[in-house]
N, C-alpha and C positions, 0 to 999 in steps of 0.2 A: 345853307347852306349850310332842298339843301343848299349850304352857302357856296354861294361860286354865281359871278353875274349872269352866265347866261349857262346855266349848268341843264340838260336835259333831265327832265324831270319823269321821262316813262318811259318802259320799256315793254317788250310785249311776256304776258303770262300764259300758261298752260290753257291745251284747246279744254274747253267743256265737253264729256263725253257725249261720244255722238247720238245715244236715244238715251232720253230722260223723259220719262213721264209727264215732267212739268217742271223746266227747269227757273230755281228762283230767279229771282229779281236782282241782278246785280247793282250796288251802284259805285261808282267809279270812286276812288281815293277817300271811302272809308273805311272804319276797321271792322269787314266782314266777316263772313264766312266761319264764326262760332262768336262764343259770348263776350260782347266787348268789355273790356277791363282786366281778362282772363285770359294767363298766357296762351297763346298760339300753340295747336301741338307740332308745329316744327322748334317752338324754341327747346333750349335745351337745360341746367339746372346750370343757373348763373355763378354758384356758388366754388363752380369748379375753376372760376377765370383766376389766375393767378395775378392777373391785371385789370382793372375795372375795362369792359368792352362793352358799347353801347351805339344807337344812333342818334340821327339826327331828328329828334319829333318833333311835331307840329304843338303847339298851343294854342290853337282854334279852342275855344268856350272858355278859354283863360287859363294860365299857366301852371295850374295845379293840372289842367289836364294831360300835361306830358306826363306827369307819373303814373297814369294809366297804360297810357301808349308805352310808355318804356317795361313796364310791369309786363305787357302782352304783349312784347318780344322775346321775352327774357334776357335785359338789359340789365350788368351793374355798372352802368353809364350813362350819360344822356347826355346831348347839347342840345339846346334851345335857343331861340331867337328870342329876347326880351319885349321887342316892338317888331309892326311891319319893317321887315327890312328895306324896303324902297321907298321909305315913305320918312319928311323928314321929321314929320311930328313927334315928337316924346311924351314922354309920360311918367309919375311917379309909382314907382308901389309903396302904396300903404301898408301901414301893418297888417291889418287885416287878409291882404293878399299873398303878403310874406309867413305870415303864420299858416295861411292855408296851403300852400306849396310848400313847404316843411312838412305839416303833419301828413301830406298825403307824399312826397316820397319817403317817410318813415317808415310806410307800407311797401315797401318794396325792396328790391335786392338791389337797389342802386347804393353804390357809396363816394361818387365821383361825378360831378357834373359843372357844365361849363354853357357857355353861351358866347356864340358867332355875332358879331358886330354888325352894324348897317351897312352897307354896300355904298351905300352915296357917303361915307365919309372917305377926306381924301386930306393928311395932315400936310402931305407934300406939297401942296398944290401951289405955284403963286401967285393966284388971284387972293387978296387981302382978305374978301367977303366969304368967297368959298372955304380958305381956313379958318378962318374965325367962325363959321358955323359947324365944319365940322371937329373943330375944338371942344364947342360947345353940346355938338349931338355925342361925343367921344365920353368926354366926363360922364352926361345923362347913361351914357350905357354903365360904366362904370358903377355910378350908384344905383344904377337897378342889380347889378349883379350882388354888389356890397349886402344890398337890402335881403337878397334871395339867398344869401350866404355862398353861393356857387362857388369853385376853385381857383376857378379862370375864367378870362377870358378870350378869346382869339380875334384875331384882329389883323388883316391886311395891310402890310404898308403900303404907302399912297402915290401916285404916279406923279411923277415929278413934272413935267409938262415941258420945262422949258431947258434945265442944267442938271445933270443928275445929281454932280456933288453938293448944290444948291437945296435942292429936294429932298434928299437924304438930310442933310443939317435940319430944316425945315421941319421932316418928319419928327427926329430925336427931338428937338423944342418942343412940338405939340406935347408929345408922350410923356416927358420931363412936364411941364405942366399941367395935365391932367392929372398924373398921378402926385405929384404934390398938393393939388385941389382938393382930390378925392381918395380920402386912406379908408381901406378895409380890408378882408381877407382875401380878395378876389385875385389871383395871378395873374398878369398879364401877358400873353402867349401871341406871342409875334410869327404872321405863317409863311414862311418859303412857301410864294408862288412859283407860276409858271413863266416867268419872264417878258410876260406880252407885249408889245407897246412901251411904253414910258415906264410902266410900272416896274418898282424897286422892290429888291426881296428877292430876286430871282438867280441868285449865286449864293452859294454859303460863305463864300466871303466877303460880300456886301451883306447879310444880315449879321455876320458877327461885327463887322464893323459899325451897323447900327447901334446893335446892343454894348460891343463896348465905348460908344460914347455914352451913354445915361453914367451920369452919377454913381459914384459906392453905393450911397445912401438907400438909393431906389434899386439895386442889382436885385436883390432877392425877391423883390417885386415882380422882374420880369422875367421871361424863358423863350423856347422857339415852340412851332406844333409844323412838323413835318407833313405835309401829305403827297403821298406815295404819286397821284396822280401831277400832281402841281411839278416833282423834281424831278419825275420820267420826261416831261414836256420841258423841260427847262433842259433836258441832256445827261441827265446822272441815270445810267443805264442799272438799273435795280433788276435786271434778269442776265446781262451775260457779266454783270461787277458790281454783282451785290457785296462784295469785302472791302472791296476799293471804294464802294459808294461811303459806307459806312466808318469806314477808316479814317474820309476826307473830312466826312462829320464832326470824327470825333477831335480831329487834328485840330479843324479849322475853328466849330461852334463851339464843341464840346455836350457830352453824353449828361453832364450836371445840369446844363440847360433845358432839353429835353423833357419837356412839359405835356405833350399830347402826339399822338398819331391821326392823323386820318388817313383811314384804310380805303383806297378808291381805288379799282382801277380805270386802265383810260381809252377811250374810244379814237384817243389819238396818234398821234407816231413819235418817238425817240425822239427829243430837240427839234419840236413843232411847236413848242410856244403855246399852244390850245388848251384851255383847260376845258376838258371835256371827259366828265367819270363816267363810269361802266361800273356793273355787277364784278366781281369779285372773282377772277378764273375766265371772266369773259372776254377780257376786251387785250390790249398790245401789251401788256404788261405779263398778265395769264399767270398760273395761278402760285407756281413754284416761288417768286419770292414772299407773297405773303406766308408760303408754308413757313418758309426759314424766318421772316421776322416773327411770328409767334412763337415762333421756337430759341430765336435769340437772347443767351442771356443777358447782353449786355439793354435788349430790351421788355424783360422781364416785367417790370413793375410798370412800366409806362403807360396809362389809361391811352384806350384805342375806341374809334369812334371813326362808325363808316358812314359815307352821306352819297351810298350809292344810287343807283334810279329806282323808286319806289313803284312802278307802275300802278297796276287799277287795283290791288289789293295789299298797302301798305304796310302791314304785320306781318301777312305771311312773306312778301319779299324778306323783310331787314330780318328775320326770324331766320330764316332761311340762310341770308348770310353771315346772320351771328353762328348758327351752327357750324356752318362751313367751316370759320375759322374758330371754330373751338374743337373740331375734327381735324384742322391744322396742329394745332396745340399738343392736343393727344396723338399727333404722330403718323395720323391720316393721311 
């Protein structure tokens, strides 16, 4: 997540022309259709992003391989999954792993990257065994990021289950202790969901009240990561009050926090609660506010990272909507 629990993962792509002499061999969710490792020609020269913009790759055959996949999008961004996300096994990287995912995004136009957290953790939670494991799988993501040098990393708050004010305290203690545990470079980027169920995060003024409870000490440590799909569904109308969306932002979070985007749009409806992303211009949201958020200065600099639906041909989708919004950018 892409991250997002039950996020649709495909969508349909262009028909195949109707007479082809022998038309290749498709195969579903790899990177086809020209030379793998080699940008896409719909991507476009990354060089232009005035803010790192990138997606969400895979690391299938191991984690050096998202700097291929981000290469043959024309990505200077990337978010990654460090481990299965459903799964609650962890794992170290070694050097050896870490030095080889360095050297291979050194080859590329990336200069900003981060990594989405496992789904089954849940710091809010108040079964004793549930937080304390995912305490434990929290830190472990932690130091794989530390280890991979990444920026950040993002991270869901946890659904409180039984008192929200409870759950929220809850949450701050896990994250206050993780990050005392585990010191590196890595930021940790806290995401306004979609307010579903129990789960916390889904008002800007419950995640500021999060984040200002952590410590001075640790402030600088942590941030917010917006995604456009998650606060459309939560009720912050980003197409007929994109000023006032942004305004309430800056009033309530604050614009210094502001750590990441994600650029989704959503297949769902205005203060539906549903987190459910769409392509870019496709879906309830369409296409007018992400024009203006690229074109925003106040979010200028802010690394952007879309985790829209990949269908059967991977590269050229996210290629496609990295251009789109670099054709936003320039005024398109």
């Amino acid at each position: 997540m892409t991250p997002a629990k039950k996020r649709a993962t495909a969508t349909a792509t262009a028909a195949a022309p109707t007479k082809a002499p022998a038309a290749r061999k498709q195969t579903p969710a790899k990177w086809t259709d020209h030379e793998v490792g080699q940008p896409h020609p719909a991507a476009t020269d990354p060089a232009s992003d005035s803010a790192p913009l990138g997606a969400h790759v895979s690391i299938a055959g191991g984690t050096a391989e998202a700097a291929l996949r981000s290469r043959e999008i024309g990505a200077s961004a990337a978010q990654i999954f460090t481990k299965q996300a459903n799964r609650w096994a962890e794992r170290d990287i070694e050097p050896a792993e870490a030095e080889a995912y360095r050297a291979a995004f050194a080859d590329t136009a990336v200069r900003w990257q981060c990594a989405h957290d496992s789904y089954l953790i849940n710091l809010a939670s108040p079964d004793p065994e549930l937080r304390a494991r995912s305490i434990e799988s929290f830190r472990a993501e932690l130091r794989r990021c530390h280890a991979l040098g990444l920026d950040a990393l993002v991270s869901h708050p946890g659904n409180y289950m039984d008192e929200r004010a409870s759950g929220l305290q809850r949450n701050v203690d896990g994250i206050i202790e993780a990050l005392e545990a585990e010191v590196g470079p890595t930021r940790l980027l806290m995401e306004l969901t979609a307010g579903q169920g129990t789960v916390l995060g889904g008002t800007f003024e419950e995640m500021a009240d999060l984040l200002d409870r952590i410590p001075a000490a640790l402030q600088s440590r942590v941030g917010v990561c917006l995604d456009t799909a998650h606060v459309w569904a939560a009720g912050y109308d980003l197409r007929e009050d994109f000023d006032g969306v942004w305004a309430r932002f800056g009033d309530t979070i604050g614009f210094e926090r502001l750590g990441c985007l994600h650029l989704n749009d959503s297949k769902a409806a205005l203060g539906s609660h549903l987190d459910r992303h769409e392509l870019i211009g496709e879906g309830t949201i369409g296409a007018d506010p992400f024009r203006r958020i690229m074109t925003d200065p106040r979010l200028q600099r802010v690394p952007r990272i879309i985790e829209t639906p990949k269908g059967d041909a991977p590269a050229a989708t996210d290629a496609r909507m990295l251009s789109l919004l670099r054709s936003f950018a320039a005024g398109g």
